[in-house]
C-alpha positions in Angstrom: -29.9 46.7 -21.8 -32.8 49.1 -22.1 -35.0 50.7 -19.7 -38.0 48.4 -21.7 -35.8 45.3 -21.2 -35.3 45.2 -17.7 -38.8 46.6 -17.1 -40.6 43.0 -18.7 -37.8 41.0 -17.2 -38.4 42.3 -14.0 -42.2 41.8 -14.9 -42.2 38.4 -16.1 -39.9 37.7 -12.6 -42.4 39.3 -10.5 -45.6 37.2 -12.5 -43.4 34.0 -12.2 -42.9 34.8 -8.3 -47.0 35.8 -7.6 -47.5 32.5 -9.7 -45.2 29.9 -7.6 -46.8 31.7 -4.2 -50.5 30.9 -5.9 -49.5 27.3 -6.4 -47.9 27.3 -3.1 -51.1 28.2 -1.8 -52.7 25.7 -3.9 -51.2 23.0 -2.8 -51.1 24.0 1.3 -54.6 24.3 0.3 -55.5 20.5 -0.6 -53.2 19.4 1.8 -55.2 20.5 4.7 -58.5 19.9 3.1 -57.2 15.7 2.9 -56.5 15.8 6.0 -60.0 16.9 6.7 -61.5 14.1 5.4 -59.4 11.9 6.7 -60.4 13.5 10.3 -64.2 13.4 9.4 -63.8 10.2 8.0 -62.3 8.2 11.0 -65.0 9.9 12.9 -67.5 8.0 10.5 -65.8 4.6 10.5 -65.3 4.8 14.3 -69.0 5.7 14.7 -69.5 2.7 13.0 -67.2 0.4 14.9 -68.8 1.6 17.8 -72.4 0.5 16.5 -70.8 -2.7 15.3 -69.1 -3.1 18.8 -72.3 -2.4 21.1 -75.0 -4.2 18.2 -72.4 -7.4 18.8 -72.7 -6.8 22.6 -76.4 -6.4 22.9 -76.6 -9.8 20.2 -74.1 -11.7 23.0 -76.8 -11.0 26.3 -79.7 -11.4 24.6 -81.4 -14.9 23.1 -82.4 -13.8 19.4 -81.1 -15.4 16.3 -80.9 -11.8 15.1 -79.9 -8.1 16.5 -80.4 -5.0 14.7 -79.2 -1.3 15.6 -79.6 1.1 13.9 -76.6 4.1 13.7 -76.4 7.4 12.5 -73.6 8.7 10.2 -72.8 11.5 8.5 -74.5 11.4 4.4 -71.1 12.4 3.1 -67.8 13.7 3.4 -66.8 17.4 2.7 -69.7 16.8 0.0 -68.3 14.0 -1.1 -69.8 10.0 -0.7 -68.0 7.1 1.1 -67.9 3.7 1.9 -66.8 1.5 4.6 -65.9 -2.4 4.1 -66.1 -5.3 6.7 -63.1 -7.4 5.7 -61.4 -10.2 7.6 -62.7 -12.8 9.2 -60.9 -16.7 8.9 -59.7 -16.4 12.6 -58.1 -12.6 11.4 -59.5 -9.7 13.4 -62.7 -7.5 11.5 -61.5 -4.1 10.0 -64.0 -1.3 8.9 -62.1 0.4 5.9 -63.4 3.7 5.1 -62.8 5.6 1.7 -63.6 8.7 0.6 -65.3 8.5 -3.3 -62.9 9.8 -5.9 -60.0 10.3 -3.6 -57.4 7.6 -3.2 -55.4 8.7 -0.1 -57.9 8.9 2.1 -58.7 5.7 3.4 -58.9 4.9 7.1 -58.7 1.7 9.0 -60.7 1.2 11.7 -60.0 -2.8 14.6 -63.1 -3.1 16.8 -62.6 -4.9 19.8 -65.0 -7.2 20.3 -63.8 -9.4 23.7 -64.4 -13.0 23.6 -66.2 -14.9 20.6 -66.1 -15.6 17.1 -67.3 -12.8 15.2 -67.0 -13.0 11.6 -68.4 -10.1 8.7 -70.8 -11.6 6.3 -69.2 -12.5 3.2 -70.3 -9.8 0.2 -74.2 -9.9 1.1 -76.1 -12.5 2.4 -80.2 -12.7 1.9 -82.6 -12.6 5.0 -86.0 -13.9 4.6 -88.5 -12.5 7.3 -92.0 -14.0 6.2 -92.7 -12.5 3.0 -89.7 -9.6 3.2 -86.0 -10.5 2.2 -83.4 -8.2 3.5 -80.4 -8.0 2.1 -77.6 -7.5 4.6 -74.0 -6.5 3.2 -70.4 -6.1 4.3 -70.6 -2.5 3.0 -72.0 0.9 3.4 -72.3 3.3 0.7 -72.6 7.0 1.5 -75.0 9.1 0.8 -77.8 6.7 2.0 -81.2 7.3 1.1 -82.6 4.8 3.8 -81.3 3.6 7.3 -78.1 2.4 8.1 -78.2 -0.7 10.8 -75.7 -3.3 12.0 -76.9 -6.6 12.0 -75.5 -9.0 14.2 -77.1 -12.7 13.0 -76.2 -16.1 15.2 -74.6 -18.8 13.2 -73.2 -21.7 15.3 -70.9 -20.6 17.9 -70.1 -18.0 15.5 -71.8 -14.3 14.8 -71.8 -13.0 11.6 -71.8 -9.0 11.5 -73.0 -6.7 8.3 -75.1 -3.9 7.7 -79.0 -2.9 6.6 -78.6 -0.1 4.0 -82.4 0.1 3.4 -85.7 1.7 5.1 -87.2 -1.1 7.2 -91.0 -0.3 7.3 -93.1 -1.7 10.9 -93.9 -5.1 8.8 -90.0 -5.5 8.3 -89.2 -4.7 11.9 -91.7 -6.7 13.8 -90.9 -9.7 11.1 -87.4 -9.7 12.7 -88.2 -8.8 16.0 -90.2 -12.5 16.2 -87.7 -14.5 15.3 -89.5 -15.6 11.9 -86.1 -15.3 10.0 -83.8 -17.6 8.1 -80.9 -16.6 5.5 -79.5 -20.4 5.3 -76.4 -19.8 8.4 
């Protein structure tokens, strides 16, 4: 072999080497930034587990067909949106499923412990009609918001249903619940 030969062999070696370590990289790279989200998004679902935990709490004391609270969560995940699901109910225990928008492994699954009583999530959306308002209460949050995020907590039979406000509740809307003039049909 020539000089030339072994020089671009040993070239195209040492570009096929610096190439593996770049996808190496790469790769260590994405790992860690998943793992990210899936740390900053349990913090979001467990944030709201706790709202959903302590709204259901205040709702069990107090006499009100309805309780609101309102919670504070991040508006998005390493840039990116989420969402987090009610499901369950039927006797089942409620999960809060988190997911990150566009990423399929991270999801995140969240049991609140409620104690004693039936507490069920509402099932898809349910309307709320407070005088002349309707409020629409759903079993999900989508991330980025541009209004409030509450947990409603709404008495039906021995059972309470539990969902979230995803809207900006003016002082009409507020005081409209806060009097009890509210019916959605439960």
């Amino acid at each position: 072999m020539t000089a030339v030969a072994v020089h671009v062999m040993g070239t195209l070696a040492l570009v096929a080497v610096s190439l593996a370590v770049i996808v190496l990289f790469q790769n260590i790279t994405s790992y860690y930034g998943l793992e990210a989200e899936r740390v900053q998004l349990s913090e979001a679902v467990e944030a709201l587990g706790r709202g959903l935990v302590e709204a259901v709490a205040l709702h069990t004391m107090g006499e009100s067909n309805i309780t609101l609270l309102e919670v504070k969560l991040p508006p998005d995940i390493s840039g990116k949106g989420y969402t987090v699901e009610l499901r369950g109910g039927d006797g089942e225990a409620v999960e809060l499923v988190g997911r990150v928008v566009g990423v399929s492994l991270a999801e995140v699954v969240v049991l609140p412990n409620f104690g004693e009583g039936v507490v069920e999530p509402v099932n898809e959306s349910l309307e709320l009609t407070c005088g002349s308002h309707v409020i629409t209460v759903r079993s999900r949050v989508t991330m980025p918001s541009r209004g409030a995020v509450y947990v409603a907590v709404l008495r039906a039979g021995d059972a309470q249903l539990v969902g979230f406000i995803q809207e900006r509740l003016g002082r009409e809307e507020v005081e409209a619940i806060s009097s009890g003039a509210c019916s959605w049909g439960g």
